[in-house]
N, C-alpha and C positions, 0 to 999 in steps of 0.2 A: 406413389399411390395416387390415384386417380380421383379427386372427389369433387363435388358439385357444390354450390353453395349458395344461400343468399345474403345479399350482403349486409352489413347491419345499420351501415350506414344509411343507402338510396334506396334498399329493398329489391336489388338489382337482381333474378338469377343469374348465375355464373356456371358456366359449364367448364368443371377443371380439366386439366390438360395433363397433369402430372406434376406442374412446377406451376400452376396459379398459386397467388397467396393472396392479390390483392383484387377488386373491382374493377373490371376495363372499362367501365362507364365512368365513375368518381373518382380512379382510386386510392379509395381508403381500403384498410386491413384490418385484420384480426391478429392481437398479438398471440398467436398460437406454439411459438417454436422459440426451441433456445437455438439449435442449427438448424437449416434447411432441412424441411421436411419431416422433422422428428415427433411434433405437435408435445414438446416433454415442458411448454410453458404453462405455469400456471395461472400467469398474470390474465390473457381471456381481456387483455384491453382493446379501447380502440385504436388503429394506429392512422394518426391524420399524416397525409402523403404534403409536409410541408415546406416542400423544395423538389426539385429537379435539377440535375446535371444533365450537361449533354455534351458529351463527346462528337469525336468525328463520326463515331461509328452509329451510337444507341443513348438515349437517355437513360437514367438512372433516377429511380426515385426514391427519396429522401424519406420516412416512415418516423414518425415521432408517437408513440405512446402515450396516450392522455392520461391512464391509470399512473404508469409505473415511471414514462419518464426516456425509456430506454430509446434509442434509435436504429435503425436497419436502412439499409441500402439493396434495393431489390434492382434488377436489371428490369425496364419496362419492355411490355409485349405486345408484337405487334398491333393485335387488337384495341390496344389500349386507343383511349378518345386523346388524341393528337391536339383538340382544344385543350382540355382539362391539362396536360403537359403542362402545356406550352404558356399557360396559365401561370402557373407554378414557378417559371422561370424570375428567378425575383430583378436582373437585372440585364435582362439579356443573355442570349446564349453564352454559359460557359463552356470554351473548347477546352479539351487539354490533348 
């Protein structure tokens, strides 16, 4: 499903793609989903993006829930702001 968003965090619009979930300005998320794309959560937190992994391939970002608690790992997308990553990274690039 395709949807648009603004974000709740920066106030960013977002234009979804089918697999956006989170802000490619900030991002931060919306705890929306028990699995990908279902939206069957009810929590409706915020999810602060606090960490990044970075592979050989792609970063990975880390999604911590301020409400509930819970954690998610979203694969980052291109678009995303390459500062704000790389930001995240708490002690230097992790490879694996």
């Amino acid at each position: 499903m395709i949807e648009d968003f603004e974000c709740r965090f920066c106030g960013n619009s977002v234009k979804g793609k089918g697999y956006t979930n989170h802000c490619p300005k900030c991002l931060w998320s919306t705890h929306v989903d028990v699995n990908p794309g279902d939206r069957a959560s009810a929590c409706k937190g915020l999810m602060k993006p606090h960490s990044v992994v970075y592979t050989r391939t792609n970063y990975t970002i880390v999604h911590k829930c301020l409400k509930c608690g819970e954690e998610k790992r979203v694969e980052a997308a291109p678009e995303d702001n390459r500062d704000a990553l790389a930001s995240r990274i708490k002690s230097g690039p992790i490879v694996i």
